[in-house]
Structures are given as C-alpha cells and as structure tokens.
N, C-alpha and C positions, 0 to 999 in steps of 0.2 A: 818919785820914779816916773820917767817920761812912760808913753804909750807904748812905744815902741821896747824901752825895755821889759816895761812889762810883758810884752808877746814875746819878746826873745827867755824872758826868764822861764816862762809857760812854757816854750817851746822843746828848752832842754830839761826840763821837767818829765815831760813827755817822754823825752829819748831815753832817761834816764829809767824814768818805771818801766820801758818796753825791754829796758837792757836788762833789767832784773827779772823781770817778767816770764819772758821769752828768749834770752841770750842774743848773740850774734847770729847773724847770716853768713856761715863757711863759705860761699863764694864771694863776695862784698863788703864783710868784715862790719855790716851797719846792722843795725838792733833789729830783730824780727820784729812786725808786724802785728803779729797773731801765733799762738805755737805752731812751731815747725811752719812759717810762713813770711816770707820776704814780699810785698809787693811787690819792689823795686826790681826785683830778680825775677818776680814769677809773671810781673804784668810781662818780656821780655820774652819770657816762653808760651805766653798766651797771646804770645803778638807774630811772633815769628810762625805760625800756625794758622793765621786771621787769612791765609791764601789756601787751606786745606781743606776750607769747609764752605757751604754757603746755607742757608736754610733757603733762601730763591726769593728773602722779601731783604730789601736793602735797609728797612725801618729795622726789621729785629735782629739783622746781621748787627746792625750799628748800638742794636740795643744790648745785644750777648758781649760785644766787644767791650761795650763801656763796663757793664759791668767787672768785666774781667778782671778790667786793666786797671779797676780802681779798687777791684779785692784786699781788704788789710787781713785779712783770715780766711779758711777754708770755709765757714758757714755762709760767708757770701757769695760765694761763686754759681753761677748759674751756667749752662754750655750747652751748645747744641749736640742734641742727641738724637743720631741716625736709628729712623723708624726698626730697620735689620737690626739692632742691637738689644729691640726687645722681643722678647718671645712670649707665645701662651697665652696672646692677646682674649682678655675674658670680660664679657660683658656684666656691670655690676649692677648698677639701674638707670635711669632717669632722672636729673636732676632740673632743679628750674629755669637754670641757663643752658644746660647742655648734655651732653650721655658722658656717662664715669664707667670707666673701665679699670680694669686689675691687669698686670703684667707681668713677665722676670725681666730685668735688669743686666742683662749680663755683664756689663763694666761695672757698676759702681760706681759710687761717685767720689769725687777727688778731695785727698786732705793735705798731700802736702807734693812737692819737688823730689822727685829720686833722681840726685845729680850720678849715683853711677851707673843707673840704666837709660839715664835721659830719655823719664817719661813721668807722667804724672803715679804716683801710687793712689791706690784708690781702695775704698772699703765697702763691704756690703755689696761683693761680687754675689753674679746672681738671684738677688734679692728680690721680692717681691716689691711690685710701686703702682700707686694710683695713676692712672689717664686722667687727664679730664679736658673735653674740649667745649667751645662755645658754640652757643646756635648763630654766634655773627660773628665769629674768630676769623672773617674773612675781613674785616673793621678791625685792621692793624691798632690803631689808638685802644679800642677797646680793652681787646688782648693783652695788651703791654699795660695797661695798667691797672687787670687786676692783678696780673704779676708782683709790680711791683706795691700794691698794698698787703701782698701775701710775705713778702723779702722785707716788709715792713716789720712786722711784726711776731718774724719768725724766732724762733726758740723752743722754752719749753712748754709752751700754751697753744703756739699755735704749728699747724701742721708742717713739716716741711717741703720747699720745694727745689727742687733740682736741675729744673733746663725744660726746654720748651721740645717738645721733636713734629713732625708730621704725618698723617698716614697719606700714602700714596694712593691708594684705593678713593677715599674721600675727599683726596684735597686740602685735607682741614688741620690748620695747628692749634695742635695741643699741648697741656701744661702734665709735668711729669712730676708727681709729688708721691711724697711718702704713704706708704701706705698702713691703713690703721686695720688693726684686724680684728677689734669689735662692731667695726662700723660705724653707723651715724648713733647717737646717744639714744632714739627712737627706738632701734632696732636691739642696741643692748639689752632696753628694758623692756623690750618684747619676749628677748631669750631667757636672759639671767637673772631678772629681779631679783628672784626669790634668792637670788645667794650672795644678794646685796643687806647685810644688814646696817642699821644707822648709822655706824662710825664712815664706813664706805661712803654710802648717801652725802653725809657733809662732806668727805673727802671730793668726792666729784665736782660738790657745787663749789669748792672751794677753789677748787683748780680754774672751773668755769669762770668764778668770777677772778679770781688772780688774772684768766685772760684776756676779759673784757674791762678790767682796772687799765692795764695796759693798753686798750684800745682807746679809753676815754683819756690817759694820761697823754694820749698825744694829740688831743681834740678829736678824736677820731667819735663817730656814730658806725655801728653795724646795719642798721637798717633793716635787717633782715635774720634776727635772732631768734634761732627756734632750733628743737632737739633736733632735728635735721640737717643742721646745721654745726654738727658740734660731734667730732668724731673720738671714739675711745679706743685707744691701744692695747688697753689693758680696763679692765671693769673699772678702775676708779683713776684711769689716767685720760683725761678728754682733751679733746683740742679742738677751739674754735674751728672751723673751717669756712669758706664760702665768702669771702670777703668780696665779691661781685658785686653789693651794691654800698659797701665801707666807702664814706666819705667824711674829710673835714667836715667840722659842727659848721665853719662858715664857708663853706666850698661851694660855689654854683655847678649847679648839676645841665647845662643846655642842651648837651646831647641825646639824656633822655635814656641811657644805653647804658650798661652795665659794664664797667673798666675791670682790668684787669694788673693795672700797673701798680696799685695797690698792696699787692699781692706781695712785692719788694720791701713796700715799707715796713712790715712788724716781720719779716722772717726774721725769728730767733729759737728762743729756747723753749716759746709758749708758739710759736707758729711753724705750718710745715713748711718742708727746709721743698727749696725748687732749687734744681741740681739746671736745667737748661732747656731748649729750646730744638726740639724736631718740629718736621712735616710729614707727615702724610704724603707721597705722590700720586696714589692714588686718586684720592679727594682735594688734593691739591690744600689740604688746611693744614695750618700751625697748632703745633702741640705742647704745651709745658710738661716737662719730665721732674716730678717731684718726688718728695718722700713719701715711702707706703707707708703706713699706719695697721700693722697687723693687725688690729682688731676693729678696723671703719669706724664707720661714724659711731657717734656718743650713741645715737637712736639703736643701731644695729648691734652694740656691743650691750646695750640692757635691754634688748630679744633675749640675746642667746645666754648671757653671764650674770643677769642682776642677780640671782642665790648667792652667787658667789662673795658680791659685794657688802660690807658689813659699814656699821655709821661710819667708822672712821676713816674706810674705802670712800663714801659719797662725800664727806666732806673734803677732802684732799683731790676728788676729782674736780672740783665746784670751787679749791682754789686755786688752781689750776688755771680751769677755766678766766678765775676774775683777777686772774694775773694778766693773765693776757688780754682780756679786754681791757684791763686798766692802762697797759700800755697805748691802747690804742688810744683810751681817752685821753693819756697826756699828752700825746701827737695832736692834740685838738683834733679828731679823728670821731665818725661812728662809725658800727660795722654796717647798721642800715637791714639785716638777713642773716639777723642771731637764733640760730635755734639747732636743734642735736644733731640734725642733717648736715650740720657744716663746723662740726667739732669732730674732730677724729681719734681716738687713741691709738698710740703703740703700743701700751701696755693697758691693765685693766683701770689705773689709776693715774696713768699719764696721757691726759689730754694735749691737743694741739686745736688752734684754733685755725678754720681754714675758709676759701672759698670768699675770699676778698673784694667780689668783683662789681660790689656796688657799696666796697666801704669808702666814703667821703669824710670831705672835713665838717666840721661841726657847723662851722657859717654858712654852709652850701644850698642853695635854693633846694628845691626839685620839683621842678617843672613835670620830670618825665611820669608823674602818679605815683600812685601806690604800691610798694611789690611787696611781695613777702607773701607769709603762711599764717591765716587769720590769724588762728589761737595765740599768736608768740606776736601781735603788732597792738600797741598801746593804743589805749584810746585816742588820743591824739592825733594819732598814725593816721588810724583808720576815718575818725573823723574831718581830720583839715591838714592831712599827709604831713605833719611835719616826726621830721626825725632826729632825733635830740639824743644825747648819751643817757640822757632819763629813759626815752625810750628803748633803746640796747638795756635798763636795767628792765623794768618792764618783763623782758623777753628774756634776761637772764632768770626772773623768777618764774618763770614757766619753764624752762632749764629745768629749774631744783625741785618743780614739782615732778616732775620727770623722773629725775635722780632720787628723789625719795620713794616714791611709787611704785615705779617701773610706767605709770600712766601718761599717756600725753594729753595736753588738756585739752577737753572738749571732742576726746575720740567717738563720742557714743553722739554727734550731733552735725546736722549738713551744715558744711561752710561754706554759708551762703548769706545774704542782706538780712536774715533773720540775727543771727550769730554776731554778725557787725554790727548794730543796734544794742542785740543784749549786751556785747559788751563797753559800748562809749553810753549805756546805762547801768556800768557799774558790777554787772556780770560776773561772778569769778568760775571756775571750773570746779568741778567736785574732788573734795580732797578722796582716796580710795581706803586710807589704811591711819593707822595712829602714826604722827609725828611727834617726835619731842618737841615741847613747846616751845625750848629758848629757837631751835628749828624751823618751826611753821611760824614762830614770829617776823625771824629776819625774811624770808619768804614771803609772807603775805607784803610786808612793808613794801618789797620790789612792784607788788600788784596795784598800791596806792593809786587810784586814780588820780589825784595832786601829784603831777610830777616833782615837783619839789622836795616832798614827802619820804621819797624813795631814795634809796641810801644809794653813795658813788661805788664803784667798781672798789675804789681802792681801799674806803669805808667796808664794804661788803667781803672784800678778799685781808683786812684786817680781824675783822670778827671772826670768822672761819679759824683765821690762824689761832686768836684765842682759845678757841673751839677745841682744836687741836692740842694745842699745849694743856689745856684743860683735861681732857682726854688722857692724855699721857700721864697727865699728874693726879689722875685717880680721883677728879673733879665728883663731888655728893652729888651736888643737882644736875649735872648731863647725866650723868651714870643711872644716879635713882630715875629719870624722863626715858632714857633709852630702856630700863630694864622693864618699864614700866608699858613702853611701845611695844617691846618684844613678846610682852606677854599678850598682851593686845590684840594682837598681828599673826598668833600663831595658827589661824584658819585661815589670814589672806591670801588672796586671790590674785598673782601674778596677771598682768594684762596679757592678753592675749588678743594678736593682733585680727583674729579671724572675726572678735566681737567690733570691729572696728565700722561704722557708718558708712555705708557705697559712698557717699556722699563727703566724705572727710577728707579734707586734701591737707596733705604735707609739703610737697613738692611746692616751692617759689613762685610764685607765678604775678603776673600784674593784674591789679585788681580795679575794678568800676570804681570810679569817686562818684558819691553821694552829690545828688543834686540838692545842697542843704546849705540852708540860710541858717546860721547860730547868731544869737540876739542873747548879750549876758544881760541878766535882770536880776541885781544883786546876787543872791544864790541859785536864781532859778536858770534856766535854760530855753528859751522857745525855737522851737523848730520847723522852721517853712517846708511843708513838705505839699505835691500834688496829689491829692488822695480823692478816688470818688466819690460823688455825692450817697451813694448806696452803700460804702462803708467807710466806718469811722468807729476807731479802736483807743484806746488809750495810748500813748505812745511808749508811757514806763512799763507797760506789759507787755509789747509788743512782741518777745521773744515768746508768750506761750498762744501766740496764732497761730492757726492749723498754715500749712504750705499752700494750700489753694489762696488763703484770702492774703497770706503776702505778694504771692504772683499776682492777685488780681488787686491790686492797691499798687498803681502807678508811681514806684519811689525814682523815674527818670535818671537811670543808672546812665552816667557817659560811655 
C-alpha cells in the first residue's frame, strides 16, 4: 500500500468514527467534530463575528481567532470576554506570578451552535470563575503562553480555562478560568484534614499524580510543584494549576519569564478549561477568563475540608492529580511550579491542574534561575536549577504529603539558605500522623534524593489505581494498614495554619542560586563555599545552626 493511500485510508477512518461518534452536521450534512460541534460551520460563525470584538492587542486578537477557528469541540474554545460581563469582582490572594481573584460569569461559556436562535448556547450561566492576571501580562509572548500550556493539558486534572478578558481600571489582561472551590490543596488541608480519612488521602494523590503523569507524558516538567499549586474542587478532586513556569524537558527557556501559552497545551479533562480573553481598560492589562473551581486550590480546599476526606477520597485526588501531570510528561513537558497552590478542585475529589506559566519542555535550558516554593523544589532544583519530570515527582510527593496530613512540608521552619542546604543534604519533612505503609512508601520513593529512583507520573498514577481497585475489592493489607492508621490518628492534630513560621513562604517566587562549586568524589560531595575564617561548621549539619551564624557565614547568594 503506497503512502498516500495509506493517509487516504486513515483519513476515512477518521470520518467514519466521527460519523458514529458524533452524527452529522444538520447545516453541512459532514460528520461532527466533537458532540454537537461542527468546526467547519462553527469556525464560520466565529469568523463572521472576528469584526465585533477587539481585546486592543492585534497578538491576542490573532491568538482567540486561531484558536476558534481551529476548534474541533466545545473544550477547546477560548473568546474574548468583556470585563462588564463579569461581576462581584472579589479579591482571592497573592500568587507568585500575579493577584487571583473570584467572579460571576454572567454568560457562560459555549458548548455548541443554536442554528434557530443564531447564537452560541452556552452553560454555567452565571457561574462563579477564577481571575488571574500577571505581574508582566503587559509581555504579550508571555501571557499567551501560559495559556496555551494550561489549553494543554486541560481536562480532568487540570483546571479549566475560558478566554482571556481585561480590567479597564488596570490596564491588565487577564486569564478567566474555572473556579475551584476548595482552593489551593494548602488551604484544604488547613480547613478539612480532619475529614479526610485515608482512602480520600490516596484518592487526592492519585488524581495528583494521574495529572502530573499527563504532564511528563508529553515531555512536559512543572517546575514549580507544590500544594499551592494544585487546586480542589471538591476534598479529593484536585487539579494541577499554575503552569507559569511548565516547560518541555528539552525547551530553552532565554527569556527568563514565566509564559503563559502553555496553559493551551494540557486543557482537558485534568486541566482548567480557559473559556477566553478580556481586558481590563482600566489598567489597560489582558485577562484570561477561565474555569472556577468551586472549592480553590488543593492548599485551600484541605484548610477548610480535609475531615471530610477519607483514604479513598486522598487517593483518587492524588490520581487525578498524576493524570494529569503524566499528560504533561508525555508532551515531553515539565510543569516546572508543582505544588497545591496551583491545583484546584471543583469538587472535593476532582482535581485540575492549573497555573502553567512556567511549564516547559523537558530539553529546555533555564537560564532565567530558580522559581518555585522551597519545600516542593528537589534537590537538584535547588542545587544546579535543573528541572526534570523527576523533579515535578519530587514535588508531587510533597503533594501527598500534604494530602495525607493535612501538613505542608516544612510549615513550622524559615525558607531560607538554612532550609536549601538541609534539603540538597537529604532532608525530608516530618511526617505528622500514621500513614499506611504501602502509602508512605510510594511517597517517600517521590522524595528519593536519586532522581532516578522516583517513580514516573504514569508509574505513580498506576499504583494508586491498584490502590483503588484494591480498596473496592475489600483488599486485607490496605484495609488491615488503614484501620490500623485510623486507630492511630484518633488524637491527631489537624494543621493549623496560625502554627505556621513568619518565615514560611508558599507563594512562587524566584529564588538566589547558590554560589557553589559541586566536585563528585565517587559517593562523596565537596562543596566550595566562601565561609569566614572565624566560623567553620560542618556542612552535613548545617541546618541545625542558629540564624545569626548562617547570616554571618558569607554563602554569596546571587
């Protein structure tokens, strides 16, 4: 069979499943698309409209258009959405790239063609949705592509997004996404631990890592993996979020700056859905209008919900989650700024993975430093800035410690050059409560200082599922381990964010590289460091020096 027929036989193949699939298109008579979705019809109504609207940048007009026009289903569509069309505007917190705010919706967003009112129909009128804009959303490149690594790897891991709008007040555009209404995974397990028991726990991490499987199945690195990063809808539904520093494993990073085009690449069914593209006139910025996540981020939904969550709740959030980074890994992709702050749920158990905007490809330099949130950046990271899908696991298992816990790691400690030391010497965080051990095994494994060590996304969001089906099937050893936890645990102590460290940062932020020469000596390690002559410490204990003599011991932070 020549070449060519073979692309013709593939081709009617194709038309043939979409014709079963999805039926006809009653204006065009050609095989839907996607349900209830015609491209060919709809890119035509999304064309004849491209003179109705402008957002006032010619790059993201050109950018909402393509997308449109290349829509094969309603999950991909993105539009610009006029700042007047949302209401309620409510400030949510601070993030590392930008301020995240809460909304209503009043349109909804679009699922299919209504040929006899000739006009879009559209769902989740009125609906609550995330803000979110950048501290440099005026750096068109950037903005567009953490978009599109968020449209990446959108679904059910990661958060959704909906269109970009802008506030007129500020100037600034911003991204419109789904809104989760536990929050960031941090803040869950600040509220609800306690009504998390085990089966939840796995449930979370499992979702976790079903979304970060997803990230590394596309070569992708997160870069930036931490409960803050990882929002819950529901106690054991998370989703990545924050995909701002996701990049290919082999993508050069030159600019140094945190994209947002990314944001495109995993919207699905583990990512939030981004509906379009307003402004601000105000502030004159671009704004992405995405899917809200009624319960926020992973952090904020196990604040308020972890009681509620039980083992089989955390495991199912946790595959979730490594669904969706697995995606991203098979994109040759990391997320680069994996952690519960940028995972969101809609439900308690249905994660999205979100906030894309420094996720690259796996091959990609980075020149631009270190970003992230210590506790959640591997040794390596933090050592000699590299960012590997190893790394995104890393950062997935401080996720699960999270989801297990309710604890984030290293809350009761300053993250500072003490804290980076202890941990590229091997460090781990204190577990708070009894885990079942097949549980804190596959956990601590993510921790492996040998990145090699550490199990893949898609390895990691496999086991869960065994977990799972284990669970259901009335499994002796999870069962006898959990009943065994629960007995354990019946004094635990719910985190509470008030014991938390002045000193403890969550939020993303770019971090000093070490002025450090590493020299391998078979197994050993030496480390050129400038230290003065009047002290000299051991360097493997270095984390239990008081704060005066780390300040005063010269480690020439850049």
């Amino acid at each position: 069979m020549t070449q060519i027929n073979l692309q013709l036989k593939i081709f009617v193949i194709l038309i043939i499943n979409n014709i079963f699939r999805y039926g006809k298109c009653k204006e065009c008579n050609q095989s839907n698309t996607g349900k209830n979705w015609c491209n060919r019809c709809n890119a035509k109504q999304f064309q004849s409209k491209f003179d109705k609207w402008t957002s006032g940048n010619i790059e993201i007009d050109k950018f909402i258009q393509q997308m449109q026009h290349n829509a094969e289903r309603c999950g991909v569509v993105i539009e610009w959405i006029p700042f007047d069309r949302l209401e309620n505007v409510e400030y949510l917190a601070q993030g590392g790239f930008g301020i995240v705010y809460k909304a209503k919706w009043i349109d909804g967003y679009i699922v299919s063609w209504d040929d006899n009112e000739k006009n879009w129909k559209r769902r989740s009128q009125n609906c609550y949705v995330c803000l979110k804009n950048l501290d440099d959303s005026i750096n068109t490149n950037v903005f567009l592509q953490e978009i599109k690594n968020q449209l990446k790897f959108r679904g059910k891991w990661a958060i959704a997004l909906y269109g970009i709008t802008k506030n007129p007040a500020r100037k600034e555009y911003i991204m419109v996404m789904q809104y989760a209404i536990e929050g960031s995974l941090r803040k869950m397990l600040d509220s609800k631990f306690k009504e998390l028991n085990w089966h939840d726990k796995i449930r979370i991490l499992f979702h976790i890592a079903e979304g970060l499987s997803e990230i590394h199945k596309n070569h992708f690195v997160h870069k930036d993996f931490h409960s803050g990063n990882i929002v819950n809808d529901t106690l054991t539904k998370p989703y990545i979020a924050d995909f701002g520093l996701c990049k290919q494993v082999f993508e050069k990073n030159p600019e140094g700056i945190y994209g947002i085009k990314n944001q495109l690449k995993f919207r699905g069914k583990w990512a939030i859905a981004l509906y379009g593209i307003t402004k601000n006139p105000a502030r004159k910025e671009y704004i992405m209008v995405m899917q809200y996540a009624i319960e926020g981020s992973l952090r904020k939904m196990l604040d308020s919900k972890f009681k509620e969550l039980n083992w089989h709740d955390k495991i199912r959030i946790l595959f979730h989650i490594a669904e969706g980074l697995s995606e991203i890994h098979k994109n040759h992709f990391v997320h680069k700024d994996f952690h519960s702050g940028n995972i969101v749920n809609d439900t308690l158990t249905k994660p999205y993975i979100a906030d894309f905007g420094l996720c690259k490809q796996v091959f990609e330099k980075n020149p631009e430093g270190i970003y992230g949130v210590i506790p959640f950046l591997a040794p390596e990271t933090l050592n000699k800035g590299r960012y590997t899908q190893e790394s995104d696991m890393y950062s997935l298992g401080m996720i699960t410690l999270e989801v297990f816990t309710s604890y984030p790691p290293f809350y009761n400690t300053p993250h500072d050059i003490s804290l980076i030391m202890a941990i590229c010497n091997g460090h781990k965080p204190e577990i708070k409560c009894e885990i079942p051990q097949l549980l804190k095994d596959l956990m601590e494994k993510c921790w492996n200082n040998e990145p090699r060590i550490r199990p893949t996304a898609e390895e990691f969001k496999i086991q869960l599922s065994k977990y799972l089906n284990y669970y259901d099937e009335d499994n002796d050893e999870l069962e006898e381990q959990i009943e065994i936890a629960n007995e354990l645990n019946k004094n635990f102590i719910q985190y509470n964010s008030s014991k938390m460290h002045p000193k403890a940062i969550y939020t993303s932020r770019l971090l000093p590289k070490l002025k450090m020469h590493e020299y391998d000596t078979f197994n050993s390690k030496q480390f050129g460091l400038k230290i003065p002559d009047k002290l000299a410490f051991d360097l493997g204990t270095i984390h239990e020096t008081n704060e005066e003599q780390i300040n005063e011991a010269n480690f020439n932070f850049k």
